[in-house]
C-alpha positions in Angstrom: 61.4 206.9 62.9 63.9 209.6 64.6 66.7 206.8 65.8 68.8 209.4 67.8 66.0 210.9 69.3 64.4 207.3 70.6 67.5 206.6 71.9 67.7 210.3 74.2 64.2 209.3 75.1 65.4 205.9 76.1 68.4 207.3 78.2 65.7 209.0 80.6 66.1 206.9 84.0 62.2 207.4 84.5 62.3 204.3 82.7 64.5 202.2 85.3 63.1 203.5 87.9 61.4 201.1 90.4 57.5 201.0 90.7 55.0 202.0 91.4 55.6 205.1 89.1 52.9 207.2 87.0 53.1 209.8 84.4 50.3 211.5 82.4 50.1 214.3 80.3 52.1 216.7 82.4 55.1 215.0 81.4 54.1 213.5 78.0 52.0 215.8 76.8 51.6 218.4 73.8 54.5 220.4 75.5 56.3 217.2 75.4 55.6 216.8 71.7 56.8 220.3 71.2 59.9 220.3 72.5 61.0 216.7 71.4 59.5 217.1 67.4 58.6 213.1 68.4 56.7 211.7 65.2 54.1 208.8 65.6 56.3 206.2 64.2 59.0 207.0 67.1 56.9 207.5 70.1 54.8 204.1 68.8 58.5 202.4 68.9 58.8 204.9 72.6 55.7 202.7 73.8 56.8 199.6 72.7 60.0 199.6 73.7 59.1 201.1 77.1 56.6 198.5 77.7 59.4 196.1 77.2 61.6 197.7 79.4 58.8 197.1 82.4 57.9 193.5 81.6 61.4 192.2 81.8 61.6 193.2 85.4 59.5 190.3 86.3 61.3 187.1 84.8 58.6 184.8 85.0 55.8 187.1 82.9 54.8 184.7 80.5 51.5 186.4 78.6 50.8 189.9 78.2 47.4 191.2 78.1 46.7 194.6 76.1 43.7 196.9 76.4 42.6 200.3 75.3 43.4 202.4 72.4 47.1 200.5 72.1 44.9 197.1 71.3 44.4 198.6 67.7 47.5 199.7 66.9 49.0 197.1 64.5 52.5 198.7 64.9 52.4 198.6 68.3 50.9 194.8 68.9 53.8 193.9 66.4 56.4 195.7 68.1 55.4 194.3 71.6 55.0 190.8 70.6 58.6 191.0 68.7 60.1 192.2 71.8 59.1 190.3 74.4 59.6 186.8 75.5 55.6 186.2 76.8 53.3 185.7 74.4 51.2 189.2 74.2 47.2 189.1 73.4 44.3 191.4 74.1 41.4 191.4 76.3 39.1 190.6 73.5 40.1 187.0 74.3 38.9 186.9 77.1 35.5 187.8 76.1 36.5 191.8 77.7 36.4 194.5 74.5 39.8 196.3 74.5 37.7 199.6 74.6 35.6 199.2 77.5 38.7 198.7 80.1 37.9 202.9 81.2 34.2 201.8 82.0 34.9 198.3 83.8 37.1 200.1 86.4 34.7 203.0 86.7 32.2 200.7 87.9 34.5 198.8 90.1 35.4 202.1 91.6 31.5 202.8 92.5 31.0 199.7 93.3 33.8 199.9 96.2 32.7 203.3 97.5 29.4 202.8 97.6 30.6 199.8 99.8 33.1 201.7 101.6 35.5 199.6 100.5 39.2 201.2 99.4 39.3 201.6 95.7 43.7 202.0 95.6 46.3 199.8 95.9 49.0 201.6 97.7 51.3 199.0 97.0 50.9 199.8 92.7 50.2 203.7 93.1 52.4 204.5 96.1 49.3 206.2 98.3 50.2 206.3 101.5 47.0 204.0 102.5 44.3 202.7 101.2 41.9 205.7 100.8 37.9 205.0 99.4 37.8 206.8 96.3 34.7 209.5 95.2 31.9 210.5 96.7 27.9 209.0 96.9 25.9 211.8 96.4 21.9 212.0 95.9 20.7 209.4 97.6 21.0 207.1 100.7 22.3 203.8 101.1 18.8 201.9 102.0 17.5 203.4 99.0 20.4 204.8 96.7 17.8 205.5 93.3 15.1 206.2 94.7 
């Protein structure tokens, strides 16, 4: 693990910065990769610590639930349950496979359009409302499948 550069990466006030927040692969990205020289050991340690960082905004978190590809990394469900206080578990205990989290809220997402319900949470992605999300095509509401 690269100490000095975790601790750069640590420095950047993205991380302190109040939600709701996003970033993706235009700022962590293969470019980002490039330019840093990050190995997998540091940016699993990046994650963790990260993670961490968000969690102990809210005092009173007491379990942490993991899905996704994170859920299999050993390192990482170490790491995580070393630094925080809350006791941190997966999905999978709740009977919901860490690898299906993607297709859960894909359905969700259908299910509220084709309801015409809002699919966003302004309040967690910072939209200015609540907008429905995607688009029905190929059928009709009496008779969607048909």
């Amino acid at each position: 693990m690269n100490t000095a550069l975790l601790e750069r990466l640590l420095a950047d006030d993205y991380y302190r910065r109040e939600p709701p927040k996003s970033c993706g692969r235009e700022q962590y990205g293969a470019e980002f990769v490039r330019e840093t020289g990050i190995d997998v050991a540091t940016a699993a340690e990046l994650t963790a610590r990260t993670i961490a960082l968000a969690v102990a905004r809210y005092r009173d978190v007491r379990e942490v639930i993991v899905s996704g590809g994170g859920a299999h990394n050993r390192f990482l469900m170490e790491r995580l349950a070393a630094l925080l206080k809350a006791r941190v578990t997966t999905t999978a205990e709740f009977g919901i496979g860490v690898d299906i989290k993607e297709a859960i809220l894909f359905a969700l997402l259908a299910y509220q359009t084709y309801h015409a319900r809002a699919g966003n949470l302004p309040s967690a992605t910072g939209a200015r409302k609540p907008m429905i999300l995607g688009k029905i095509s190929g059928g009709t509401r009496s008779k969607p499948f048909a």
